[in-house]
N, CA, C and O atoms as a DFTB+ gen file, in Angstrom:
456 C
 N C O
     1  1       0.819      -1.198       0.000
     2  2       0.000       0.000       0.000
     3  2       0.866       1.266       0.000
     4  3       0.583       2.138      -0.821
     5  1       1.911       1.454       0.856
     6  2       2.784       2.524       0.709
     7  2       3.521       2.701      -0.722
     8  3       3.719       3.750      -1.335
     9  1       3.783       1.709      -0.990
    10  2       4.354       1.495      -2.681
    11  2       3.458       2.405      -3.516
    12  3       3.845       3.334      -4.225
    13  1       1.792       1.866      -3.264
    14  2       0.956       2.682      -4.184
    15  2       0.907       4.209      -3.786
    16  3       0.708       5.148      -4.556
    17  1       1.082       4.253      -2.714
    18  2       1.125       5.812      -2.481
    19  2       2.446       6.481      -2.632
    20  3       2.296       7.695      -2.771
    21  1       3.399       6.188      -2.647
    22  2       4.496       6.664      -2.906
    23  2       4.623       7.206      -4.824
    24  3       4.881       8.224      -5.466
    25  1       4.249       5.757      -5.080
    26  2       3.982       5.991      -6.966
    27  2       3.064       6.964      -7.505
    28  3       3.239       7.401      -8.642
    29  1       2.027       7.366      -6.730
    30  2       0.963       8.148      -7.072
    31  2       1.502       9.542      -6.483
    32  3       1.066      10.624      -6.879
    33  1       2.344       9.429      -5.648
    34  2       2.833      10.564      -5.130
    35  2       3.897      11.520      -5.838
    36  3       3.966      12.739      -5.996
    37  1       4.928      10.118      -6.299
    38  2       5.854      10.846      -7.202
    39  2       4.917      11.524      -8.837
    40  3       5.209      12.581      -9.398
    41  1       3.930      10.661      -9.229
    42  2       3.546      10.829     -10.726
    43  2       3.008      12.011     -10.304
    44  3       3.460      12.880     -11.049
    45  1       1.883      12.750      -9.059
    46  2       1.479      13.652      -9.302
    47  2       2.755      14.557      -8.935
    48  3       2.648      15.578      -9.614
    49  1       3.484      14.594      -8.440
    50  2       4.911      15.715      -8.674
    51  2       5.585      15.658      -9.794
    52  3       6.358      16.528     -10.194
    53  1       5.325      14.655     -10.327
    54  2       6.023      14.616     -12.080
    55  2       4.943      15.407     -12.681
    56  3       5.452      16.148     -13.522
    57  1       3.902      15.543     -12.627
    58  2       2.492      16.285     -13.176
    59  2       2.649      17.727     -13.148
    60  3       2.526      18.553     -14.052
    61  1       2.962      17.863     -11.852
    62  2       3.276      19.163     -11.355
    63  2       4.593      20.136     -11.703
    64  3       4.615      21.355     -11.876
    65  1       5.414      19.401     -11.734
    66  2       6.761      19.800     -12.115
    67  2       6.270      20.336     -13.580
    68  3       6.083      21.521     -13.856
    69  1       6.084      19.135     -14.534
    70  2       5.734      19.509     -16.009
    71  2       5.069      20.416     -16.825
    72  3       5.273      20.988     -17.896
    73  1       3.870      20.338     -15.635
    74  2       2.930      22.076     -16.151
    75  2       3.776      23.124     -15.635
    76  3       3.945      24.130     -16.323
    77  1       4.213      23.035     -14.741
    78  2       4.949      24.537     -14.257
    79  2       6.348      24.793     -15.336
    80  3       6.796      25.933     -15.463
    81  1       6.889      23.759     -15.988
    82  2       7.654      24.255     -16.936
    83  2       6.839      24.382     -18.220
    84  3       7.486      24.801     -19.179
    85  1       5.696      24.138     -18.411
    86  2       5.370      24.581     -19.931
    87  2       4.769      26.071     -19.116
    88  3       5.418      26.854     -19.811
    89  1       4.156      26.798     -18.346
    90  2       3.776      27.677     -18.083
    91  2       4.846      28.387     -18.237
    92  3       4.854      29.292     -19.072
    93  1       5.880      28.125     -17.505
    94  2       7.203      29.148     -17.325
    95  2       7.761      29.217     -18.752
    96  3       8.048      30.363     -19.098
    97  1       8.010      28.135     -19.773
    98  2       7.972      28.913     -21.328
    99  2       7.665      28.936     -22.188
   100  3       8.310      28.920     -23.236
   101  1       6.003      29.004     -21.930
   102  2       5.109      29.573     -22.882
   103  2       5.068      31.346     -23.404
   104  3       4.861      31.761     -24.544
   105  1       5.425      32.409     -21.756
   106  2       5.698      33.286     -22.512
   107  2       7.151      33.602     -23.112
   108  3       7.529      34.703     -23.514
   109  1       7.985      32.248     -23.087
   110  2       9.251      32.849     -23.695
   111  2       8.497      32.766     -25.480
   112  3       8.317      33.667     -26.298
   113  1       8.257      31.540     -25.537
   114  2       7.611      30.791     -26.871
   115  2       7.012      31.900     -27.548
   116  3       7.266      32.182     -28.718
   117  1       6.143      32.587     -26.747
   118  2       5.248      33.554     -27.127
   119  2       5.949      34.614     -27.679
   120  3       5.626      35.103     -28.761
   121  1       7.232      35.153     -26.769
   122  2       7.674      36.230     -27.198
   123  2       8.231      36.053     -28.592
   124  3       7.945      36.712     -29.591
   125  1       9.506      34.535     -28.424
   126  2       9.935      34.254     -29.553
   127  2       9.305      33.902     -30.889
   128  3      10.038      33.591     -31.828
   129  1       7.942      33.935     -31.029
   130  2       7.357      33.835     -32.167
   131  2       7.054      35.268     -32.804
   132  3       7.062      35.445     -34.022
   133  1       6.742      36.434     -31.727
   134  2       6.412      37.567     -31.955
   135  2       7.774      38.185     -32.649
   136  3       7.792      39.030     -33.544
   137  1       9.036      37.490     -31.947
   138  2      10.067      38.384     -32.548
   139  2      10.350      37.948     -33.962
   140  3      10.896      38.635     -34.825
   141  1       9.693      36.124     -34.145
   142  2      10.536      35.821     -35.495
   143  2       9.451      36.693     -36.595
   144  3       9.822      36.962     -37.738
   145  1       8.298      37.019     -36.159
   146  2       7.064      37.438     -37.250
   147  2       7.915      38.657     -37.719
   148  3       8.391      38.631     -38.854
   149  1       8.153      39.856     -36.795
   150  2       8.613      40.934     -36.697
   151  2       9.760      40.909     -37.728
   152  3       9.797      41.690     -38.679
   153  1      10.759      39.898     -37.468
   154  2      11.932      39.831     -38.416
   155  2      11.497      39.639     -39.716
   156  3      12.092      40.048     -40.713
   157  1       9.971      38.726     -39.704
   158  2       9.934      38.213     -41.157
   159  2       8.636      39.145     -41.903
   160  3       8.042      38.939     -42.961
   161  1       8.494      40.136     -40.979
   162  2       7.564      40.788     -41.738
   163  2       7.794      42.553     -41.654
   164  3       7.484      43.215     -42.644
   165  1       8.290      43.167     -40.554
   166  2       8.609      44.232     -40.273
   167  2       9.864      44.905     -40.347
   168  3      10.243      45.996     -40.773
   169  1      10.534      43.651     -39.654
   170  2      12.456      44.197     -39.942
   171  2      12.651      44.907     -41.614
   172  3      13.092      46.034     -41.841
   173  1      12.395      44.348     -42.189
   174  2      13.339      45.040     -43.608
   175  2      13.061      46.739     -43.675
   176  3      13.992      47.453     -44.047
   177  1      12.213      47.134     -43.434
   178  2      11.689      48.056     -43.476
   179  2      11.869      49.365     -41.833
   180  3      12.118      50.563     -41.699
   181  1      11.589      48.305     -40.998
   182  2      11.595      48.911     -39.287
   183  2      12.916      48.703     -38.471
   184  3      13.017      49.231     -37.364
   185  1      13.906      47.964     -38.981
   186  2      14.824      47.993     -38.715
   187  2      14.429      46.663     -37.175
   188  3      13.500      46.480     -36.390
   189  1      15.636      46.105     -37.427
   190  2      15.876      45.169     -36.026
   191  2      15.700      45.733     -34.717
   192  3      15.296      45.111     -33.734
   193  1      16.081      47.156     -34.765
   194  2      15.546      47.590     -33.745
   195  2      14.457      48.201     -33.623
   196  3      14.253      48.479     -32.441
   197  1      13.658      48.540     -34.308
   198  2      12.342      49.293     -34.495
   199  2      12.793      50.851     -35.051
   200  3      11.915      51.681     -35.290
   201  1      14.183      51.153     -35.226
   202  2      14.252      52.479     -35.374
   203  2      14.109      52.777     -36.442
   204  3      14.339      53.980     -36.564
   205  1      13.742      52.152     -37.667
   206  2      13.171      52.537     -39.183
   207  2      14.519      52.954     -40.209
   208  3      14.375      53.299     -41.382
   209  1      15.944      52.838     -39.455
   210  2      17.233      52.977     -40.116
   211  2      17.487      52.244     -41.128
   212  3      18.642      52.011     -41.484
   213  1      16.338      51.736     -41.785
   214  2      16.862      51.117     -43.484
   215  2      16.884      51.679     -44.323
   216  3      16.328      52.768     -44.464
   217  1      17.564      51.073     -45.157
   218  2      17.156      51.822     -47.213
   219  2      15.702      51.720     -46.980
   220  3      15.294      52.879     -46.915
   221  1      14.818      50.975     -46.839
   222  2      13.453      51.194     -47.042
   223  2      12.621      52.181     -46.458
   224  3      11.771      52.913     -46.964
   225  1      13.166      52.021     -44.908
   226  2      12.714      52.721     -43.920
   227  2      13.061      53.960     -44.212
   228  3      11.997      54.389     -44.659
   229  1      13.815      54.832     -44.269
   230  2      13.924      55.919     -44.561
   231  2      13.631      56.482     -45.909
   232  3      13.414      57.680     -46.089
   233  1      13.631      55.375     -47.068
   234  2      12.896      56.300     -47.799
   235  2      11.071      56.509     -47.713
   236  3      10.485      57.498     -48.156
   237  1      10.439      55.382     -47.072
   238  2       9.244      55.518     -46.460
   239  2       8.855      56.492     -45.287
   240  3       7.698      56.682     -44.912
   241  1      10.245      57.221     -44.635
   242  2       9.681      57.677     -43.526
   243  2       9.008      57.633     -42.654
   244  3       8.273      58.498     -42.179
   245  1       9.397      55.532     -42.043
   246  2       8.531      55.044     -41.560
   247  2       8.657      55.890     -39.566
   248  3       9.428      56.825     -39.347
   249  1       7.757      55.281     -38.452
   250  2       8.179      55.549     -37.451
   251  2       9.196      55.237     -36.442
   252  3       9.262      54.015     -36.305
   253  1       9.961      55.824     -35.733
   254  2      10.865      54.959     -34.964
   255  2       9.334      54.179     -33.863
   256  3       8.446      54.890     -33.392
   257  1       9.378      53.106     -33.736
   258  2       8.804      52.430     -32.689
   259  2       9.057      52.682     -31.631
   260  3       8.169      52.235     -30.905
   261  1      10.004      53.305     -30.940
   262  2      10.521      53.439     -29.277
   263  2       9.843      55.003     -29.301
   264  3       9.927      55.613     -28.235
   265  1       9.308      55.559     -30.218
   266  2       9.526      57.074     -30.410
   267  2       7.873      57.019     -29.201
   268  3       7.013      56.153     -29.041
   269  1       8.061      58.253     -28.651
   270  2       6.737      58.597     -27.755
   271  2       5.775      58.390     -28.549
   272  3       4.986      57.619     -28.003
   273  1       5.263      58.835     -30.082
   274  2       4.308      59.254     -31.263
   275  2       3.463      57.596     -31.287
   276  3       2.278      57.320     -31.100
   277  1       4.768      56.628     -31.627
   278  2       4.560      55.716     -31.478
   279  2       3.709      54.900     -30.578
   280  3       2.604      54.473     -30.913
   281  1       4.481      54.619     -28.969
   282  2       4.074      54.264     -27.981
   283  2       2.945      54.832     -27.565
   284  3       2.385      54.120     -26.731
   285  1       2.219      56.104     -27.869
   286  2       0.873      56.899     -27.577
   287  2       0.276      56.302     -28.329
   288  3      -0.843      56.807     -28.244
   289  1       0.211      55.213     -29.352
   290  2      -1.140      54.601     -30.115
   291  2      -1.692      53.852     -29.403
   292  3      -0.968      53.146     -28.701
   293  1      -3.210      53.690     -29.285
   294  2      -3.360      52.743     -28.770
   295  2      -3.176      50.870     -29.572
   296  3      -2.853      50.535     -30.711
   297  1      -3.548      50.051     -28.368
   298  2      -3.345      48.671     -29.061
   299  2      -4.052      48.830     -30.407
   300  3      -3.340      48.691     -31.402
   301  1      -5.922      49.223     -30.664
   302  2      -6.584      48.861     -31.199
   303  2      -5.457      49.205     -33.026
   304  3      -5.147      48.366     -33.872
   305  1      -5.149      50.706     -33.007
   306  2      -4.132      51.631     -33.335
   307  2      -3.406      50.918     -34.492
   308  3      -3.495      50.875     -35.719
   309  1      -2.703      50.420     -33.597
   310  2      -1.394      49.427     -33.643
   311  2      -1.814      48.207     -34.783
   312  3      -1.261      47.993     -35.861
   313  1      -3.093      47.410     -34.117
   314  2      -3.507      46.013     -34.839
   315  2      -4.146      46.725     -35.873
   316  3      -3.827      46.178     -36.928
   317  1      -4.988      47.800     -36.110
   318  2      -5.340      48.264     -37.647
   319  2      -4.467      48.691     -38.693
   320  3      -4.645      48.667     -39.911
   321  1      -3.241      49.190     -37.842
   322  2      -2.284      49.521     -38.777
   323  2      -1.861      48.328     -39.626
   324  3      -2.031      48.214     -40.840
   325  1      -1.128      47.222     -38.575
   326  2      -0.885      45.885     -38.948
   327  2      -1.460      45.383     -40.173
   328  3      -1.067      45.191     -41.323
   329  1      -2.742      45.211     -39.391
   330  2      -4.001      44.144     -40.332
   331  2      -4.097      44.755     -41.592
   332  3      -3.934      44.317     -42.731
   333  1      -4.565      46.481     -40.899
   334  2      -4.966      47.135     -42.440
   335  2      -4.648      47.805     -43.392
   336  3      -5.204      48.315     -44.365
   337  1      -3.169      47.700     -42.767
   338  2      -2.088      48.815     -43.447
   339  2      -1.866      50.200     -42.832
   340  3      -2.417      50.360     -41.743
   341  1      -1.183      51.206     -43.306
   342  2      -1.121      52.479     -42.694
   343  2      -0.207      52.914     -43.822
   344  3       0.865      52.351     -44.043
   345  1      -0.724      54.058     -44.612
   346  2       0.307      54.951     -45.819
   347  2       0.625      53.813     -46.628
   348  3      -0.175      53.070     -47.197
   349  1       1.872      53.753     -46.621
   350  2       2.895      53.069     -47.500
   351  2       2.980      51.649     -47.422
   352  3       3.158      50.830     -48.325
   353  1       2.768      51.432     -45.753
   354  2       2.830      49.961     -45.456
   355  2       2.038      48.873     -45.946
   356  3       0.891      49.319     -45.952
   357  1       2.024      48.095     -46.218
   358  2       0.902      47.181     -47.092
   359  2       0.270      46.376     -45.574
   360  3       1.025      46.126     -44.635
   361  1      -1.045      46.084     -45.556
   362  2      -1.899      45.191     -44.604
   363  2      -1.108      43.585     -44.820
   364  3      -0.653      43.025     -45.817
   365  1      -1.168      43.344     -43.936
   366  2      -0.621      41.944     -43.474
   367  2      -2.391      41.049     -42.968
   368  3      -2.900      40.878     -41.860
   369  1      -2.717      40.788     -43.933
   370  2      -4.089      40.068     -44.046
   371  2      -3.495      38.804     -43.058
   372  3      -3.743      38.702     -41.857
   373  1      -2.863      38.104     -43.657
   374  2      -2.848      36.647     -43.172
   375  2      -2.565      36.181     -42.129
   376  3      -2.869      35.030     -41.816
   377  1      -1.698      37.274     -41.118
   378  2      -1.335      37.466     -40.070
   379  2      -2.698      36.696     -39.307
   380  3      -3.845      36.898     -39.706
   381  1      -2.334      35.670     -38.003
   382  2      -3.358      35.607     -37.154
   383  2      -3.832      36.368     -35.997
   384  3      -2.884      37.120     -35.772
   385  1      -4.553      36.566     -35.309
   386  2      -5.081      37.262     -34.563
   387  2      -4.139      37.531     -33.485
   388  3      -4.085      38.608     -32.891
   389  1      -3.394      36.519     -33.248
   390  2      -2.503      36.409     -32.398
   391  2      -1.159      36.387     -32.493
   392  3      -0.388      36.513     -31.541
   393  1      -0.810      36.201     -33.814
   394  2       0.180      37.031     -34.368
   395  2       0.233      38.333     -34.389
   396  3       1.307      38.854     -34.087
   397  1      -0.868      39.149     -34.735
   398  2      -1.189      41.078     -34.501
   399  2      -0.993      41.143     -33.353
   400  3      -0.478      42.241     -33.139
   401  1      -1.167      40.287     -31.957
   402  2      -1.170      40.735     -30.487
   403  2      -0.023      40.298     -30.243
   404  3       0.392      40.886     -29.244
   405  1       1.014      39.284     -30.776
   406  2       2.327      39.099     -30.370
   407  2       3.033      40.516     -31.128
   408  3       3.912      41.026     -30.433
   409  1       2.867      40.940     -31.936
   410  2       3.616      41.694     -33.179
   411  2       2.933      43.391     -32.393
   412  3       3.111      44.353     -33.140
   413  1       2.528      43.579     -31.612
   414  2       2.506      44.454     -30.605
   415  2       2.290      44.891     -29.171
   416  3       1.936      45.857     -28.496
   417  1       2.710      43.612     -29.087
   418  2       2.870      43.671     -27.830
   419  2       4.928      43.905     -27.940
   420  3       5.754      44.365     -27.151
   421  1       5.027      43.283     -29.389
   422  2       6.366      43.481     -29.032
   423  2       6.833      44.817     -29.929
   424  3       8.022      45.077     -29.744
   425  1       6.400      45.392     -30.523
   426  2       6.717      46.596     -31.244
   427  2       6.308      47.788     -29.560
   428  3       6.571      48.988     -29.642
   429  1       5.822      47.333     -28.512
   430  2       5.620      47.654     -27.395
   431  2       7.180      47.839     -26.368
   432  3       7.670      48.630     -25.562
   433  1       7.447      46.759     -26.926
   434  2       8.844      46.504     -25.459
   435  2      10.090      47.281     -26.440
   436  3      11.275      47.388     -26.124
   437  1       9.520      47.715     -27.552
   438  2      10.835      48.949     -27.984
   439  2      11.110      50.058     -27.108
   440  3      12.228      50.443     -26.765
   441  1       9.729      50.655     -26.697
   442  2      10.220      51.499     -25.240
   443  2      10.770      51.509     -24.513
   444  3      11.031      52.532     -23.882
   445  1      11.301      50.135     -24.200
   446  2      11.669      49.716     -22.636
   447  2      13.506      50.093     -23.045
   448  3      14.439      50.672     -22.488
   449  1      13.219      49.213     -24.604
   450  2      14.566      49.671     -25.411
   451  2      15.427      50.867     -25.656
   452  3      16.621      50.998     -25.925
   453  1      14.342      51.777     -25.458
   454  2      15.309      53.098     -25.898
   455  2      16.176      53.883     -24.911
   456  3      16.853      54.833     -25.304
């Protein structure tokens, strides 16, 4: 009987252990998907750092992202620009919903950057 409780004891701490590491990096996962979108959809243009220092970026006169102008949009702001374009930028239709909320939440932590 102690056998069975010991086994049931360790599996639910193996249970436990396991969710607490997918919790702990899910928001790395999260972030790192937001950053690879960013690279594969924003960088050429916004620069790796958000500061818009490309051939593209500057001849678009896009925004620095860390810039106050920036950071004063709101979210909604932000995901219409994305989704629906803004000036020059072309809409990123295919983007998922949650790709637009990773892809500003992290065009977000450029602030923290500057």
């Amino acid at each position: 009987m102690q056998e069975k409780l010991r086994w049931m004891a360790n599996l639910t701490l193996g249970a436990v252990v396991l969710t607490g590491l997918i919790l702990i990096n899910a928001p790395a996962n999260a972030d790192n998907t937001a950053e690879a979108t960013y690279k594969a959809k924003c960088a050429m243009c916004h620069g790796p750092d958000g500061k818009g220092e490309t051939a593209a970026g500057k001849t678009m006169k896009v925004k620095d992202f860390s810039s106050e102008e920036v950071q004063k949009m709101s979210d909604a702001d932000l995901t219409d620009a994305i989704s629906k374009g803004k000036g020059k930028m072309p809409a990123y239709k295919t983007l998922t919903a949650d790709q637009v909320k990773g892809l500003v939440a992290y065009i977000r932590s450029f602030a923290k950057k500057s």
